[in-house]
C-alpha positions, 0 to 999 in steps of 0.5 A, spaced: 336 554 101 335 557 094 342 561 094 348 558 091 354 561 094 359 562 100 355 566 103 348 562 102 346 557 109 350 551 103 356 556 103 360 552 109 360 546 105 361 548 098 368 551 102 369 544 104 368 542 098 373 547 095 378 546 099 377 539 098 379 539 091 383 544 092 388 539 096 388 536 088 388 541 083 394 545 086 398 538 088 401 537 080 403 544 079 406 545 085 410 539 085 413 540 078 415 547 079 420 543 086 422 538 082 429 540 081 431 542 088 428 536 091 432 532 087 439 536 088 437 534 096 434 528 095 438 525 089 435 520 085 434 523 078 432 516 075 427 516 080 423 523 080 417 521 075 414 516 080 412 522 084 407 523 080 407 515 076 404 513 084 400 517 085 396 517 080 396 510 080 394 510 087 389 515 085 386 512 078 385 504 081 382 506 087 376 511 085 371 505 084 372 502 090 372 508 094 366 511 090 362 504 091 364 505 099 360 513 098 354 509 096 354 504 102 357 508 108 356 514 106 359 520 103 361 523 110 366 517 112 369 517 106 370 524 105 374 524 112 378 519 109 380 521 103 382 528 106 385 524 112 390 519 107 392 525 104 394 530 110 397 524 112 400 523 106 403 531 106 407 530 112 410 524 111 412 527 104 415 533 108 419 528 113 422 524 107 429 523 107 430 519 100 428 519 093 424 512 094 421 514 101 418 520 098 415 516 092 412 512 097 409 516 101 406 520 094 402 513 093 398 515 100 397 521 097 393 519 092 390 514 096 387 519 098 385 523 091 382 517 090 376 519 094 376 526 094 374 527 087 369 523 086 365 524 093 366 531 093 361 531 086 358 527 089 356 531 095 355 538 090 350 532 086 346 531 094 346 538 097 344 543 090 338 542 085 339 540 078 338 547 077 344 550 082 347 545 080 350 549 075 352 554 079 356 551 084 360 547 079 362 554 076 364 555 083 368 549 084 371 549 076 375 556 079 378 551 084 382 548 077 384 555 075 386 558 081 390 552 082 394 553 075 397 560 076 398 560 085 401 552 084 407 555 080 407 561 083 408 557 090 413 552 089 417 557 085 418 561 092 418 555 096 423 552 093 426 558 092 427 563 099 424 557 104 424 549 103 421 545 098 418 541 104 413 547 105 409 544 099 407 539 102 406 542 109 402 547 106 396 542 105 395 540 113 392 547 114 388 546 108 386 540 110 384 541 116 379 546 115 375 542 111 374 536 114 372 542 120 368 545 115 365 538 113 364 535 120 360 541 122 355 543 116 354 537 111 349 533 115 345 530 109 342 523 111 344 518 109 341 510 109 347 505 110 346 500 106 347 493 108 350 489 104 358 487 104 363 490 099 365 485 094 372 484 096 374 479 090 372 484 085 375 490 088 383 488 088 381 484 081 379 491 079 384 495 082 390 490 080 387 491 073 387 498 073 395 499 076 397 494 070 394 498 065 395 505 068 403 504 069 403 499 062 400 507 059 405 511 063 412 507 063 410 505 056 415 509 050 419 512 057 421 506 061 420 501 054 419 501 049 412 500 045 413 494 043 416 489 048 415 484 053 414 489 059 408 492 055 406 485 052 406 483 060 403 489 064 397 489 058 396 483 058 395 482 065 391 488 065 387 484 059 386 477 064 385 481 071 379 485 068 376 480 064 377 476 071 373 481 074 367 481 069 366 474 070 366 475 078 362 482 078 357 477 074 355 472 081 358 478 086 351 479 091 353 487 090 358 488 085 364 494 084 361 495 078 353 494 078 350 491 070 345 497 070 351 502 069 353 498 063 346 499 061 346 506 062 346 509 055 346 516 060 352 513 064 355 510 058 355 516 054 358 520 059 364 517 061 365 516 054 365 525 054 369 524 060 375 520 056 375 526 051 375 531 056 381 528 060 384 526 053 384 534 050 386 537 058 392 533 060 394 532 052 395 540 052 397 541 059 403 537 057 405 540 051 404 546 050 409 549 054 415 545 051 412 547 044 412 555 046 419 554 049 422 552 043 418 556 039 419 562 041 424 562 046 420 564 053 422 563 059 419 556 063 414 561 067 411 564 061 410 557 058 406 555 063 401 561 063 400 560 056 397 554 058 393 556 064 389 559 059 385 553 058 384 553 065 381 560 065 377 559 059 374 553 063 370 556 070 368 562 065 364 557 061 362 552 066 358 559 069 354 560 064 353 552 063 347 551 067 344 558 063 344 553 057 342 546 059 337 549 061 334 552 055 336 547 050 338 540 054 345 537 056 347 534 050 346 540 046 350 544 051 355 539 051 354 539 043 355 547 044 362 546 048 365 540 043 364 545 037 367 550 040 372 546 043 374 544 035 374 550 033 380 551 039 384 546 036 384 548 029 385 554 032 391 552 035 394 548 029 393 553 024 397 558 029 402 554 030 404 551 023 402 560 020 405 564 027 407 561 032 406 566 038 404 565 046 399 570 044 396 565 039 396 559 042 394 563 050 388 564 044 387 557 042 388 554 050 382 559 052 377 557 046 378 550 047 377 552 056 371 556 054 368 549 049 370 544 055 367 548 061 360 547 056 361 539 056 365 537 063 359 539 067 353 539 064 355 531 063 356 530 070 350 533 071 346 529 066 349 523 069 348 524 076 340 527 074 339 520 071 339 516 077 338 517 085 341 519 090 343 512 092 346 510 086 349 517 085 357 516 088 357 510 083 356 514 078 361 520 079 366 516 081 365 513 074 365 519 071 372 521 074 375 514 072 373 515 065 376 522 066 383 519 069 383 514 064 383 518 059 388 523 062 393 517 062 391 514 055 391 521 051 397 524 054 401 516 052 398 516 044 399 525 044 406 523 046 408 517 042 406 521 036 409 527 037 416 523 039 415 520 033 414 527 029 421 530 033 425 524 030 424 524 024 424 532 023 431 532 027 430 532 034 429 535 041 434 540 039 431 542 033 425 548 034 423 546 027 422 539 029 419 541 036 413 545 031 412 539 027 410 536 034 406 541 036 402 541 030 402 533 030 399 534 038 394 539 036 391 536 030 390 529 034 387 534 040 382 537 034 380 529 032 379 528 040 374 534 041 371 532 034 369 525 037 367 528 043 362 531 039 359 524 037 359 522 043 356 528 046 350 527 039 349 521 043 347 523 050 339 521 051 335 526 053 335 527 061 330 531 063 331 536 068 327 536 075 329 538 080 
């Protein structure tokens, strides 16, 4: 039981849990490549950027409760679950015939995305020692890169030579081998706790968490900043999750127990997580639109640009356990803040100096190198510092805090690369679009600076096995 590997007696699982979150990891990059074939049969122009709206408030707004559920019922059942409401998901999509249906029936996907993350982490947290730990993460950190560079490649020939339809379909055989990997091999027991799960809390949590997500991704889109759709969704967002707090405080067994607000550990890390999901998606969604301008390159060269911070990250996240286990989580997440700084000043400097797709591939893959150091060894410091009772909590937290982060970086990155573009001309100007750009990574370059701060503040957690 010593071995991490595909091969090992843990392999079936670790498969499982590959194809799990390969389910995840693919279905952003395939879908936006079929975008405009499903809108040429589907209609519905206006509409498209809820395909991912919905499912990443179905997604973000249920991890806790999902989360909360792995600790009571057992990893196991709320894995079938999430992989379940996501098959179901896929093939309602294939069968859609509008615009609207289809966005309906993303929001069952991310149901299910909602809890496979975090319960997926959480299982390699149960079957590997702090010591493996690192490996197996590695293994599942390769799931992100191979989704980066198969997902565009799959959609492009689906919606090319097949159907669009086909992306969706894909994902029932994917699915049903892991759940078949799962109820074969993971066997860990598991005590079911007894107490009830706080309704009230749930809905006032997830109600809260909607608000807030649609008033971060519709906000400067649908609406301006300032206005009453912003006001009301923030505020609502504002009452429904202080409402929450004061339920949690006379709930018998909280959503969000008080000892993780305690948790320095806990605390600290999901702070890490904010940052990690901030650098991630803030790149991923400018880049592109910054070397097409730039330098005139097709769509498809624009985007392997990018997916070299995806190269960078499982290469990083291998060596990862080498170097906490000689100098300690935080200072292996110090390490990674540090390199990733040095990528986003890498990436401003080319992009004001030379403007490339070599030099910003460059750039992508110093900060992947930097954020494989910090996203896992956060994680596990997290997971290490409490029992196995109390781990789901905590790693739901930890995807939380990431997609949150996603949300909220990607909003403020690009209200300030708007506001850039405006003032220098345009969309239509390449001088303007660089001024963004360069906009982008000097905020990305002060995200990894706080992300060293509050990877400094990480307590020490001892690594025992």
């Amino acid at each position: 039981m010593n071995d991490v590997g595909l091969r090992s007696e843990r392999g079936p699982i670790l498969l499982a849990l590959m194809l799990a979150i390969f389910l995840i990891a693919i279905d952003t990059t395939i879908l936006s490549t079929a975008v405009p074939t499903i809108v040429a049969e589907l209609g519905g122009f206006d509409q498209y950027p809820w395909l991912f709206s919905v499912y990443l408030l179905a997604q973000v707004a249920t991890v806790p409760v999902y989360a909360k559920l792995a600790d009571r019922i057992g990893r196991r059942s709320v894995m079938f679950v999430g992989i379940g409401l996501f098959v179901l998901g896929s093939v309602l999509s294939a069968l859609a015939w509008s615009m609207g249906s289809l966005i309906a029936f993303r929001a069952v996907q991310g149901l299910g995305a909602g809890a496979i993350i975090p319960t997926a982490l959480t299982v390699a947290g149960d079957i590997y020692t702090v010591r493996e730990r690192a490996r197996a993460q590695a293994y599942i950190a390769s799931v992100w890169a191979l989704s980066s560079v198969i997902g565009p490649t799959l959609g492009g020939l689906f919606s090319q030579f097949l159907s669009w339809r086909g992306i969706f379909w894909v994902n029932v055989p994917l699915g049903a081998i892991a759940l078949v990997l799962f109820w074969r091999h993971y066997r860990v027991p598991f005590e079911r706790q007894p107490q009830r799960i706080d309704i009230g809390g749930a809905i006032l949590l997830t109600s809260g968490l909607v608000l807030l997500v649609l008033g971060v991704l519709e906000g400067g889109q649908a609406w301006p900043w300032v206005s009453w759709p912003s006001a009301l969704l923030f505020g609502g967002s504002l009452l429904l999750l202080l409402a929450f707090a004061l339920v949690e405080r006379r709930a018998h067994d909280p959503i969000i127990e008080p000892w993780l607000v305690r948790s320095r550990v806990v605390v600290a890390t999901a702070f890490v997580s904010l940052g990690v999901g901030a650098v991630l998606l803030g790149l991923t969604s400018f880049v592109p639109t910054f070397i097409e301008s730039a330098t005139g390159v097709v769509p498809v060269v624009a985007g392997l640009t990018v997916a070299a911070l995806t190269l960078g990250w499982p290469l990083s996240a291998a060596l990862a356990g080498r170097f906490y286990l000689r100098i300690g989580f935080r200072a292996t997440a110090m390490v990674g803040s540090s390199v990733a700084t040095v990528g986003a000043l890498f990436l401003t400097t080319t992009a004001v100096l030379v403007p490339s797709v070599g030099w910003t591939a460059a750039g992508c893959f110093i900060v992947g190198l930097g954020m494989g150091l910090v996203a896992n060894p956060a994680l596990i410091a997290a997971q290490s510092s409490v029992t196995q009772e109390k781990r789901g909590v905590v790693s739901g937290t930890n995807v939380l805090a990431r997609s949150i982060g996603s949300s909220v970086g990607v909003a403020i990155y690009g209200a300030v690369a708007t506001s850039v573009i405006a003032a220098g001309g345009g969309a239509d100007s390449p001088a303007a679009v660089q001024a963004g750009a360069v906009a982008v990574f000097v905020g990305v370059a002060v995200t990894t600076a706080v992300l060293l701060i509050a990877s400094a503040v990480i307590p020490h957690v001892p690594i025992d096995d």
